[in-house]
C-alpha positions as CSV (number, residue, x, y, z in Angstrom):
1,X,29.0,-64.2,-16.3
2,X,27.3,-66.7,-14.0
3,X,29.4,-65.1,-11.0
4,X,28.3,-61.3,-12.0
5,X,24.5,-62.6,-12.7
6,X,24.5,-64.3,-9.3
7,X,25.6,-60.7,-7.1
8,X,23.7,-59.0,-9.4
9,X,20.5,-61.0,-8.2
10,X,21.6,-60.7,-4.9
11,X,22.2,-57.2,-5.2
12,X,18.3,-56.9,-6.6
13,X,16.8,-58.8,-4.1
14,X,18.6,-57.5,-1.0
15,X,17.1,-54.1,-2.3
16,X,21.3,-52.5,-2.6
17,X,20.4,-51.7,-6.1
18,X,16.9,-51.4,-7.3
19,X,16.6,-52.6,-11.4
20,X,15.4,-50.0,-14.1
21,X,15.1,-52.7,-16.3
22,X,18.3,-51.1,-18.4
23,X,21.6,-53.1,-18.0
24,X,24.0,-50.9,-16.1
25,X,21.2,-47.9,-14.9
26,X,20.1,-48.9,-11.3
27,X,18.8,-47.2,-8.4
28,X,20.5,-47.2,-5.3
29,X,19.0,-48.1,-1.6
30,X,20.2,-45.5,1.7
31,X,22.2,-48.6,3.1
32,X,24.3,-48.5,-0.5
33,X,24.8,-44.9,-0.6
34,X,25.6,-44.9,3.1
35,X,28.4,-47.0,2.4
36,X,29.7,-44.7,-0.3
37,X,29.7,-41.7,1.6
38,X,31.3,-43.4,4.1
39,X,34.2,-44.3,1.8
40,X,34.0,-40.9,0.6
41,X,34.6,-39.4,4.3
42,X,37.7,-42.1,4.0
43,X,39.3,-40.4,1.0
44,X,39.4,-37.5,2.7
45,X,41.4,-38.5,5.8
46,X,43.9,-39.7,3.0
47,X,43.8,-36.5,0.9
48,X,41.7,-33.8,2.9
49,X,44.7,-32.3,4.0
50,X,46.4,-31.4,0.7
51,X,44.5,-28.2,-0.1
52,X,43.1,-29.2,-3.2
53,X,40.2,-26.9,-4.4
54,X,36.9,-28.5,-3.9
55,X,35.1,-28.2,-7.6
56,X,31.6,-30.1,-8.5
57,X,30.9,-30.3,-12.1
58,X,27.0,-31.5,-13.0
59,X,26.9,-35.0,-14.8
60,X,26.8,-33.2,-18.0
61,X,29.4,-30.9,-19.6
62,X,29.5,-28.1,-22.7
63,X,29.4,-29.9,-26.0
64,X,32.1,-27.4,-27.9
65,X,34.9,-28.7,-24.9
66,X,33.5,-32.1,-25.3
67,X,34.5,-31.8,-28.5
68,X,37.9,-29.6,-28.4
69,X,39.0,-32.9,-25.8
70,X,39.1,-34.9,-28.5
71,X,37.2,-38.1,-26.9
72,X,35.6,-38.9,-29.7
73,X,39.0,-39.5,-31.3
74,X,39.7,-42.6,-29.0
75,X,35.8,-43.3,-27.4
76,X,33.6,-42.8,-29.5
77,X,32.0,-46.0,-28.4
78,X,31.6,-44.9,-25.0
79,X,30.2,-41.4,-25.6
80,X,26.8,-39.7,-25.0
81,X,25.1,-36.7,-25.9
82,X,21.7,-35.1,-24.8
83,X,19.4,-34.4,-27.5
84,X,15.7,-33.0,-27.1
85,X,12.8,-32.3,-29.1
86,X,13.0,-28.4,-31.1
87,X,9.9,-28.8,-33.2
88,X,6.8,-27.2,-33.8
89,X,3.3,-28.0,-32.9
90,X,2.8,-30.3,-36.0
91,X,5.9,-31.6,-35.2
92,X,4.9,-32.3,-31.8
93,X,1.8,-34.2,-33.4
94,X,3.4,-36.0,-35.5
95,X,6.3,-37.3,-32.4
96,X,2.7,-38.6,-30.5
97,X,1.1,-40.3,-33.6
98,X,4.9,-42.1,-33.8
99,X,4.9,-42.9,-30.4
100,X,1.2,-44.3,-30.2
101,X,1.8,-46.3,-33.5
102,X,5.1,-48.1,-31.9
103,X,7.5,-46.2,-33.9
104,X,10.8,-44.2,-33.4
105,X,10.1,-41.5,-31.8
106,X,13.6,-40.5,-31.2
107,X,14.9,-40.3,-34.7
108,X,14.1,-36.2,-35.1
109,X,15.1,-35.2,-32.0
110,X,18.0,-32.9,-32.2
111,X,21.6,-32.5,-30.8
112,X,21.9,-29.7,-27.2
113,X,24.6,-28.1,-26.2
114,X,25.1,-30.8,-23.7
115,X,27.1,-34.0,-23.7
116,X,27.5,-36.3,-20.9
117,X,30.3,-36.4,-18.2
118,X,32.6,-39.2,-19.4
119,X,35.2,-38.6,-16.3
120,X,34.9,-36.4,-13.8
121,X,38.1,-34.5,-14.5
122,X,36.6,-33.4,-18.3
123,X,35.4,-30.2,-17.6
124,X,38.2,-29.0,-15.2
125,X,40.4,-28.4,-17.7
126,X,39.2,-25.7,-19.5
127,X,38.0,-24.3,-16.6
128,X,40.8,-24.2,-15.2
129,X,42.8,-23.1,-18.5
130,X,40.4,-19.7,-18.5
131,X,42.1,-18.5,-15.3
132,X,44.9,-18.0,-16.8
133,X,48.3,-19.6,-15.4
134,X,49.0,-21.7,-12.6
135,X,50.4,-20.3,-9.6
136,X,53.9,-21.5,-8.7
137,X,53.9,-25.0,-7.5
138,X,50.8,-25.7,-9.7
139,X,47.0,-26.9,-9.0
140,X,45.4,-29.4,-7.1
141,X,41.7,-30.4,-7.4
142,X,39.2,-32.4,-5.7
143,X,36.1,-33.4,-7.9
144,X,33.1,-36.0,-8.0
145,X,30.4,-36.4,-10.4
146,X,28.4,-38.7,-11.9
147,X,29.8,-39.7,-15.1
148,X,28.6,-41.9,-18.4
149,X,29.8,-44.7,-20.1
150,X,28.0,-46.4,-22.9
151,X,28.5,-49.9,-22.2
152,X,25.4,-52.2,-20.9
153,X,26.1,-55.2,-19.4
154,X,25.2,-57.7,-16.7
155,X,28.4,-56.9,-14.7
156,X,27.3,-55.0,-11.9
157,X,30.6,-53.0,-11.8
158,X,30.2,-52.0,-14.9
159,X,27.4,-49.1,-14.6
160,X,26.4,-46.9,-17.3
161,X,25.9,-44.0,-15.1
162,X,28.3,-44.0,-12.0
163,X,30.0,-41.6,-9.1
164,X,33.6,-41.0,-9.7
165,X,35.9,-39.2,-7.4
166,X,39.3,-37.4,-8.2
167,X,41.7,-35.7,-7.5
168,X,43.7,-33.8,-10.3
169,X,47.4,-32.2,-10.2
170,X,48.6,-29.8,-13.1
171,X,52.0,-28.5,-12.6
172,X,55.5,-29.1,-14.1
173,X,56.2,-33.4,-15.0
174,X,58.3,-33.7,-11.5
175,X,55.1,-32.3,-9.7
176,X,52.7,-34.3,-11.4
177,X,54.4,-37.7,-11.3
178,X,55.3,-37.0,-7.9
179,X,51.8,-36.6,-7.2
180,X,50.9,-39.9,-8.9
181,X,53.6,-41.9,-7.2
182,X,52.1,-40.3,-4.0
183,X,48.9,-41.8,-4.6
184,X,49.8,-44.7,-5.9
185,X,51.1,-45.4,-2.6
186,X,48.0,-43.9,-0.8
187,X,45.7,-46.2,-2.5
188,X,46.8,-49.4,-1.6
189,X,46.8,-48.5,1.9
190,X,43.5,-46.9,1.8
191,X,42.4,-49.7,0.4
192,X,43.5,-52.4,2.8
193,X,42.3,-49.8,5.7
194,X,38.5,-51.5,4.5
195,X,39.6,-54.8,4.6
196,X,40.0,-55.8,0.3
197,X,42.9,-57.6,-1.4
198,X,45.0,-55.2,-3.1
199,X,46.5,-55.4,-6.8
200,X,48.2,-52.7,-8.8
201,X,49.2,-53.3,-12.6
202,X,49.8,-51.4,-15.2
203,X,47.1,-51.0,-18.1
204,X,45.8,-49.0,-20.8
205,X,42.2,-47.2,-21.4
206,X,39.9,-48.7,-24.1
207,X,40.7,-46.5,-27.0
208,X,38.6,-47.7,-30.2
209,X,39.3,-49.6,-33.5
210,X,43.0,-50.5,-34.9
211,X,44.3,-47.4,-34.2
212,X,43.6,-47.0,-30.5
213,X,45.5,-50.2,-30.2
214,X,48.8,-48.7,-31.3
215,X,47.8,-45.8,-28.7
216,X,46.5,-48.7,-25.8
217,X,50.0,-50.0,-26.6
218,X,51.9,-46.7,-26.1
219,X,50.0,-46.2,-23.0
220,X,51.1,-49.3,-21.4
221,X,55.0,-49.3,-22.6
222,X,55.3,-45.6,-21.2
223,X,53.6,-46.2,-17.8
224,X,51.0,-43.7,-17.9
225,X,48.2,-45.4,-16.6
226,X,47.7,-47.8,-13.5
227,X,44.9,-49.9,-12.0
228,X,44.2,-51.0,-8.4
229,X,42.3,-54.1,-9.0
230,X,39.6,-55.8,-6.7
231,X,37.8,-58.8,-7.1
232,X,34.3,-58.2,-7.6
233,X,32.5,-60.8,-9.7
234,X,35.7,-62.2,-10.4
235,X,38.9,-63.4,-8.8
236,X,40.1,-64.5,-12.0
237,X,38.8,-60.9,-14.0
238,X,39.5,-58.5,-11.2
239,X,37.9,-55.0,-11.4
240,X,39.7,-51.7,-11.5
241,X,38.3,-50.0,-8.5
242,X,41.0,-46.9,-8.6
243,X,43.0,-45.4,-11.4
244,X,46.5,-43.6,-11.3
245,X,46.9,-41.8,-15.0
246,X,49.9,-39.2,-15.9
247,X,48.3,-37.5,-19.2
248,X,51.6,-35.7,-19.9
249,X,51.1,-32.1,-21.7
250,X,47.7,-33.4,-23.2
251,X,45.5,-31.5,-21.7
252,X,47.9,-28.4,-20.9
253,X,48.6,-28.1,-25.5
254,X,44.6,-28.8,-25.6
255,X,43.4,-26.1,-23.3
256,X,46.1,-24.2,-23.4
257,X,47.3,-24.8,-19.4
258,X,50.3,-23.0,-18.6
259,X,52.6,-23.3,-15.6
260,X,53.3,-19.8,-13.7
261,X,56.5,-19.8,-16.1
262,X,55.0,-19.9,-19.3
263,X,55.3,-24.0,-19.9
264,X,53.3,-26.3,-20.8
265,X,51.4,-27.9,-18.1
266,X,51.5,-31.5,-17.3
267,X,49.0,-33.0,-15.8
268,X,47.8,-36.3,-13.7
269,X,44.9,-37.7,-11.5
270,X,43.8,-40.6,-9.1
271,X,40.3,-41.6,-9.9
272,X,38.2,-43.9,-7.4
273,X,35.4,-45.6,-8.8
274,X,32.8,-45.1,-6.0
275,X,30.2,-47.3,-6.9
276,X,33.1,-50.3,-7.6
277,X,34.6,-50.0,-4.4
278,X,30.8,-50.0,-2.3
279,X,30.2,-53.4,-5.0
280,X,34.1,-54.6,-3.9
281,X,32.9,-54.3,-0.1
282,X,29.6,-55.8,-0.6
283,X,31.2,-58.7,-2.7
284,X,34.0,-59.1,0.3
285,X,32.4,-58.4,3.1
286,X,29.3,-59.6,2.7
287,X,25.3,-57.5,2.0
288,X,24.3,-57.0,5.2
289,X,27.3,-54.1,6.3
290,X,26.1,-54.9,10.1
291,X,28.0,-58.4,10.1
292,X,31.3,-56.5,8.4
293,X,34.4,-56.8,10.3
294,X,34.7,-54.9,13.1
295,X,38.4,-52.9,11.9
296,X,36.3,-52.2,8.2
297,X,33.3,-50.6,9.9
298,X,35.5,-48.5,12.4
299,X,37.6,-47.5,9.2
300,X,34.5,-46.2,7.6
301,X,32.2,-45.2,10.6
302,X,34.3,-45.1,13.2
303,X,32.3,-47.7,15.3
């Protein structure tokens, strides 16, 4: 912890991230977000020339296909939803007195239609689903959004609200695991393009209670989910940066996707943790991006 506290102060104090006083909700300074578009613009020299359809969800996402996705079945932990205030004017009164007497304000406000974005590949699928089949040789999508996690913490790679880019195949399994191995491949050489150690190991997402450890350990023994790791606040404790996942027919029996034939579509995505990675180069390379190795900065800026 005394390695994450210590870049998180220097993180504050350099002005990179600007503190809300909320563990895991900061603000972000130009030179930060200049370093994330950057890495963006890097992405797509990798990918750009796939054809994937360019989609951009907002950080929040209908509450009925929040729900038919079945996240709360294995996150619940994790999740958020937007509620607001539907009272009257008495009501209203009342939510002031609470407020100036130091009370909870919060407890009568009421459920929206809104939940927010846990990944930025949520909302694709139903969207996608309404179309109606795939073409023949499947879809490819490109998407970014900020997403929501609930889990505070001092870790500064470890945000509650965070960027996360991906790119999503649906198709037949072949396509999709192709896909996967493709990127798989991609990413570690993306990644040492900026100049940051490279690991890849298997791993499982944090599913909740005793049951999601039978699924976490299903997960792992069929290969469906891989991390590139970078040390960020730890060498020991490395931090998945990018995430390779092959959901199977999941999402295809959920939302009904359907391959131009009438199957079942599989489906799979590369996730890059955009805020992670800018931390990862920070944490490498050092806070002022001036003094970065020459090869990194031409990588990202061409200069």
């Amino acid at each position: 912890m005394d390695m994450q506290t210590s870049l998180l102060d220097r993180l504050f104090a350099s002005g990179l991230l600007i503190e809300t006083g909320v563990d895991g909700l900061y603000g972000r300074s130009g030179k930060f977000e200049d370093v994330v578009a950057a890495f963006e613009r890097l992405i797509e020299t990798f990918g750009g020339e796939d054809g994937a359809e360019a989609i951009r969800f907002p950080p929040g996402m209908n509450r009925a296909h929040f729900e038919g996705s079945g996240y709360m079945k294995s996150f619940p932990q994790l999740a958020g939803t937007v509620h607001s205030f539907c009272g009257c004017e008495l009501d209203h009164m009342n939510l002031l007195q609470c407020m100036a007497e130091g009370g909870d304000w919060t407890k009568d406000q009421q459920a929206t239609d809104i939940v927010l974005t846990p990944a930025a590949c949520y909302p694709l699928y139903p969207t996608i689903a309404k179309r109606g089949p795939l073409p023949v040789g499947g879809g490819l999508f490109d998407l970014q959004s900020y997403c929501f996690r609930h889990e505070p913490s001092k870790d500064p790679a470890r945000m509650q609200l965070f960027r996360m880019r991906e790119y999503v195949r649906m198709g037949t399994p072949a396509e999709v695991q192709d896909f996967r191995q493709l990127w798989m491949e991609r990413g570690q050489k993306l990644i040492e393009t900026v100049g940051l150690p490279v690991h890849v190991d298997v791993a499982n997402d944090p599913f909740f209670g005793r049951a999601g450890k039978m699924l976490a350990n299903n997960q792992r023994d069929q290969n469906l989910k891989f991390e590139l790791l970078i040390p960020v606040t730890s060498t020991a404790n490395q931090t998945a940066c990018l995430s390779f996942n092959y959901h199977q027919d999941h999402f295809g029996s959920t939302w009904g996707l359907k391959t131009a034939d009438g199957e079942t579509a599989h489906t799979a995505c590369v996730g890059f943790g955009l805020e992670r990675i800018a931390l990862a180069l920070f944490a490498q390379h050092g806070l002022e991006t001036a003094d970065w190795p020459a090869p990194v900065r031409k990588a990202l800026w061409g200069a």
